[in-house]
C-alpha positions as CSV (number, residue, x, y, z in Angstrom):
1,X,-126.2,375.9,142.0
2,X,-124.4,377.8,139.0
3,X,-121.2,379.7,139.7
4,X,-122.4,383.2,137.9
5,X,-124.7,383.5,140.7
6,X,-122.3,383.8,142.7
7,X,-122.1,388.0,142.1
8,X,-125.1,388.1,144.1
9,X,-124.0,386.8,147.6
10,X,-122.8,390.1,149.1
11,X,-125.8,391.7,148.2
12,X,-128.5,388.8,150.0
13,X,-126.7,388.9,153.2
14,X,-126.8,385.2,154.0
15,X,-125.9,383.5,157.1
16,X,-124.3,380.6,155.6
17,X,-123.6,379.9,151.5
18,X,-124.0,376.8,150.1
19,X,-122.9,375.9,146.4
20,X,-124.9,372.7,144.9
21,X,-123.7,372.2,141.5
22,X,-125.8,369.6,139.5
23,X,-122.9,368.8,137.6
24,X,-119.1,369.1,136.6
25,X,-119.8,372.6,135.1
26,X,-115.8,372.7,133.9
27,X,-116.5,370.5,131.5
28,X,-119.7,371.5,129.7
29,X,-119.9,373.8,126.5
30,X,-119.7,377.6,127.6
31,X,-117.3,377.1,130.7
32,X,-115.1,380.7,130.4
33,X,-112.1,381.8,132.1
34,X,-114.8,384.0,133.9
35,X,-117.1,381.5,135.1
36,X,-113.8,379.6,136.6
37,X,-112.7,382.7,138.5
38,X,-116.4,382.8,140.0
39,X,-116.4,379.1,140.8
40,X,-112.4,379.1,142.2
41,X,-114.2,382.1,144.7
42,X,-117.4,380.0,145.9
43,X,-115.1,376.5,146.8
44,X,-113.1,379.1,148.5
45,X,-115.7,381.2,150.5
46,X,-118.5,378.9,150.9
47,X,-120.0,376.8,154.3
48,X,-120.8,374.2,152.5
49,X,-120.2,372.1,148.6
50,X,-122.3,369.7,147.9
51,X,-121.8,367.5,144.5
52,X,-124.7,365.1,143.0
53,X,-121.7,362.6,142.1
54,X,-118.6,361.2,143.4
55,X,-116.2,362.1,140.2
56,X,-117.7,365.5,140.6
57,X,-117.0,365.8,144.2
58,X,-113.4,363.9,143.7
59,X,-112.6,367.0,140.8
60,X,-114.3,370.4,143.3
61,X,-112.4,368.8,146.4
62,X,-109.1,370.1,144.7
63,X,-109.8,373.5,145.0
64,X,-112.3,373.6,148.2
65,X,-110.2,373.7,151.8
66,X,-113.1,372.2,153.7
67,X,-114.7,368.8,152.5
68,X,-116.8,368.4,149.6
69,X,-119.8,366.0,150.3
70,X,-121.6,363.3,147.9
71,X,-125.1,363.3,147.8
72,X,-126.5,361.2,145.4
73,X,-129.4,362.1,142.9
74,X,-132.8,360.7,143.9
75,X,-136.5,360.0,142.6
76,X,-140.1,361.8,143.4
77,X,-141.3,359.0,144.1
78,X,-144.9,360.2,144.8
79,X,-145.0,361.2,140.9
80,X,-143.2,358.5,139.5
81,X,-144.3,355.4,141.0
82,X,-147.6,356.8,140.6
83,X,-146.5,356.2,136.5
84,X,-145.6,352.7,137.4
85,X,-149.1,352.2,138.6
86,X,-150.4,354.0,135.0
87,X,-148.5,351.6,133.0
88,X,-152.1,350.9,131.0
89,X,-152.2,354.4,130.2
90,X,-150.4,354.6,126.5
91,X,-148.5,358.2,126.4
92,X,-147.0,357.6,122.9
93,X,-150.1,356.5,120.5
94,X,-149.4,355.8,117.1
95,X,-145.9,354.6,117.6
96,X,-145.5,350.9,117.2
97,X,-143.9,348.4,119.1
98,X,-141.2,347.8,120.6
99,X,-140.3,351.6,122.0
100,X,-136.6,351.7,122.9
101,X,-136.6,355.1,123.8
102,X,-134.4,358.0,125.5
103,X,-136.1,360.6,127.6
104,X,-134.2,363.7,128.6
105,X,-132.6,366.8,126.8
106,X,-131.8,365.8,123.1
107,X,-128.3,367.8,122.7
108,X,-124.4,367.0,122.3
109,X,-123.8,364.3,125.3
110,X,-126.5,362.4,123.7
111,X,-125.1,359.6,121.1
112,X,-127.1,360.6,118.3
113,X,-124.6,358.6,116.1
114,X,-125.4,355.4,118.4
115,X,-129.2,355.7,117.7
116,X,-128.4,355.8,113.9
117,X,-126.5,352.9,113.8
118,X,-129.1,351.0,116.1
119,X,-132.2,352.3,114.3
120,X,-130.5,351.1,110.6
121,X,-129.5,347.4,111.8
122,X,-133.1,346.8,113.1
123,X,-135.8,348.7,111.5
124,X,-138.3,346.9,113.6
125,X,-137.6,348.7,116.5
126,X,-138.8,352.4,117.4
127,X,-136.8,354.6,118.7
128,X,-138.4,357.3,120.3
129,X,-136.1,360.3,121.6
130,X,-138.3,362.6,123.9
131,X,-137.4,365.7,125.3
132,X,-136.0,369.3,123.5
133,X,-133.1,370.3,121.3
134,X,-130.6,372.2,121.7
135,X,-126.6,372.7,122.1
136,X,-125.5,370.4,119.6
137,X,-122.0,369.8,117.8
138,X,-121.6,369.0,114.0
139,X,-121.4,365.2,114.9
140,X,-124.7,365.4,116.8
141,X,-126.6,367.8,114.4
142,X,-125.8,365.6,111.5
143,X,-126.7,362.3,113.4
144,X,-130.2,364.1,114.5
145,X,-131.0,365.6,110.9
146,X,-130.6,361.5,109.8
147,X,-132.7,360.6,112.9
148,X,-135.3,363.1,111.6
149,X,-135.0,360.9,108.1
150,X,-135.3,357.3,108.9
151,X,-139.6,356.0,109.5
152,X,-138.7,353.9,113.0
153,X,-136.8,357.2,114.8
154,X,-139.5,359.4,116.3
155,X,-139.3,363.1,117.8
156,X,-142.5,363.6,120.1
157,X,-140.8,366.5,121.8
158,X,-140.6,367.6,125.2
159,X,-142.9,366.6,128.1
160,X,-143.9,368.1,131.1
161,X,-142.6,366.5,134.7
162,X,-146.0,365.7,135.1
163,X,-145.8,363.7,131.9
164,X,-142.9,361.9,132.1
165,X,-143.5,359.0,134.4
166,X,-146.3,357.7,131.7
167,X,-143.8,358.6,128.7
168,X,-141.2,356.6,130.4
169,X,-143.8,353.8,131.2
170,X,-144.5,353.9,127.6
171,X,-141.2,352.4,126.3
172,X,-140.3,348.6,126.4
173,X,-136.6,350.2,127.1
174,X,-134.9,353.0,127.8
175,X,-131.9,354.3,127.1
176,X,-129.1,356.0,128.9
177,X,-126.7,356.3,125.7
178,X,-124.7,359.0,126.6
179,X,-121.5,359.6,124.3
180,X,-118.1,359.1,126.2
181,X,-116.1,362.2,126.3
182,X,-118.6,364.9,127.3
183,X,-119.3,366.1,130.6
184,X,-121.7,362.9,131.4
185,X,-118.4,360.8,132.0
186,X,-118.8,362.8,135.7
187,X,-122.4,362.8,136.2
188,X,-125.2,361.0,138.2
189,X,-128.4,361.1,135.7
190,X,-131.1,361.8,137.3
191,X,-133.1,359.5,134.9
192,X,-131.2,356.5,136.4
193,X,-133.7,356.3,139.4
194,X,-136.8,358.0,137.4
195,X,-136.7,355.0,134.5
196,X,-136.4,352.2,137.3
197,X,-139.8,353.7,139.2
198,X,-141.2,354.1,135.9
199,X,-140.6,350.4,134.9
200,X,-139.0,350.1,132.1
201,X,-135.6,347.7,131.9
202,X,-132.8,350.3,131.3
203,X,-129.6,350.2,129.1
204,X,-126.8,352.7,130.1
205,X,-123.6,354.0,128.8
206,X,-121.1,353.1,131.2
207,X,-120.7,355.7,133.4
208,X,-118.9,355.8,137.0
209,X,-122.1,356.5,138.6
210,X,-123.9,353.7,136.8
211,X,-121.9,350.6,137.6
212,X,-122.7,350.3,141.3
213,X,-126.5,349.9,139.6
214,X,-125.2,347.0,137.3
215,X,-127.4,344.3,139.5
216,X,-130.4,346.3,137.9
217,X,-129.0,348.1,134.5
218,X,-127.3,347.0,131.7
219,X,-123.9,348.8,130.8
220,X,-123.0,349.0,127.2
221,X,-119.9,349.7,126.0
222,X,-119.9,349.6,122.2
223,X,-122.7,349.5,119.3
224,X,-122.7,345.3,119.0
225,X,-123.3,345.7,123.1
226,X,-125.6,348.2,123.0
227,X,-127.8,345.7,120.0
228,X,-127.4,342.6,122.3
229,X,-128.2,344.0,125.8
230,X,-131.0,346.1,124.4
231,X,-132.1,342.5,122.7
232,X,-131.8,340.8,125.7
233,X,-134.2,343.6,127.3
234,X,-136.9,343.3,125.3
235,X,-136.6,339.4,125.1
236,X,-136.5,339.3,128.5
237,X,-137.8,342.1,130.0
C-alpha cells in the first residue's frame, strides 16, 4: 500500500503483487525523488493497482501499462451503525451544544484557518476537532495554536476505532473542511461513509469524490457557504 515497501518483494517470493495505495502519495509532504523511482517500479511490475479514488486512479494510469481499477472506500458497518443505534450515549460530556465537529487526523489538509473564521463569527457554536496532530505547515500551526485560544474550539484528542462511531454520533454536524490544494483534492475520505452511518448531517469541502454524494452532503465552497450550509444543518437537521 506504500511504495517503500516495495524493496521487500524479491525477498517474500509472492505469486502475484498487488499495490493498493490509500491515496495520491505524489502529492503529500515527504514524496522524494526516491520514493517516485520505487513507485515508477511497482506500476511497472505489478499484477494488479488498485486506487481508493477515481482522480487517483486517472493520475497512476499514466505510468501503469495494464489498467488501474477504482474501488471506492467503504464503511464497517457492523461498528458504525451500531453508533447510530448509541446515539443516547453522549461521548463528548462537558461540551455544549451545538457540536459542529471534525473527526480525523488534525494536520496540514485540514482548514485550520476555516475553523477560525467559523468559530469567531458564531461563538455559540462548538467546534470540536477530534483526532491527533501532526505534519502541519506555518498556516496550519498558527491557525491551531488560535484554535487552542478561543473557549468554543475544543481539542479532545484522538479516539480509538472503537470510539469513533459514538464521537461522531456526538456532533449535531460534522465537517469534511479540507483545504483546497493539498493532496485531499484526489482523495475519497473515508469519513464520508463513517459520518453518514454515524448520523450526523455532513458538510464537505468540495472534493471530486464528494459531489456524486451531493443528494446527501452539503458542498461548501467558501467561508459565507461553509456558515450557511452548516446553519442550514443544524436548523434542519
Amino acid at each position: 500500500f506504500h511504495p517503500r515497501y516495495a524493496q521487500f518483494i524479491a525477498r517474500l517470493g509472492a505469486d502475484h503483487v498487488i499495490y493498493q495505495p490509500y491515496d495520491l502519495f505524489r502529492a503529500m509532504p515527504g514524496w522524494t525523488p526516491e520514493l517516485a523511482r520505487l513507485e515508477e517500479r511497482l506500476l511497472q511490475t505489478c499484477d494488479s493497482v488498485i486506487a481508493t479514488s477515481e482522480p487517483t486512479r486517472a493520475a497512476l494510469q499514466t505510468q501503469s501499462p495494464r489498467p488501474v481499477h477504482c474501488v471506492p472506500n467503504g464503511v464497517d458497518g457492523a461498528l458504525f451503525l451500531a453508533g447510530e443505534a448509541a446515539q443516547g450515549v453522549d461521548a463528548l460530556p462537558g461540551i455544549p451544544r451545538p457540536r459542529v465537529g471534525y473527526a480525523g487526523s488534525l494536520n496540514r489538509k485540514v482548514d485550520l484557518p476555516l475553523i477560525v473564521t467559523l468559530a469567531r463569527r458564531e461563538p455559540g457554536w462548538q467546534f470540536v476537532l477530534i483526532g491527533p496532530q501532526g505534519n502541519f505547515d506555518d498556516a496550519t500551526a498558527r491557525a491551531l495554536a488560535e484554535c487552542a485560544g478561543l473557549p468554543n474550539v475544543h481539542l479532545p484528542g484522538a479516539r480509538t476505532r472503537q470510539e469513533l462511531p459514538a464521537a461522531m454520533a456526538s456532533l449535531d454536524v460534522a465537517l469534511m473542511c479540507y483545504r483546497p490544494g493539498t493532496w485531499m483534492d484526489s482523495a475519497y475520505p473515508l469519513k464520508l461513509h463513517e459520518y453518514l452511518a454515524s448520523g450526523p448531517p455532513v458538510v464537505s469541502s468540495d472534493l471530486p469524490s464528494v459531489r456524486p454524494f451531493a443528494g446527501v452532503v452539503a458542498i461548501a465552497r467558501n467561508a459565507d457557504e461553509w456558515h450557511a450550509l452548516i446553519s442550514g444543518a443544524l436548523r434542519d437537521g
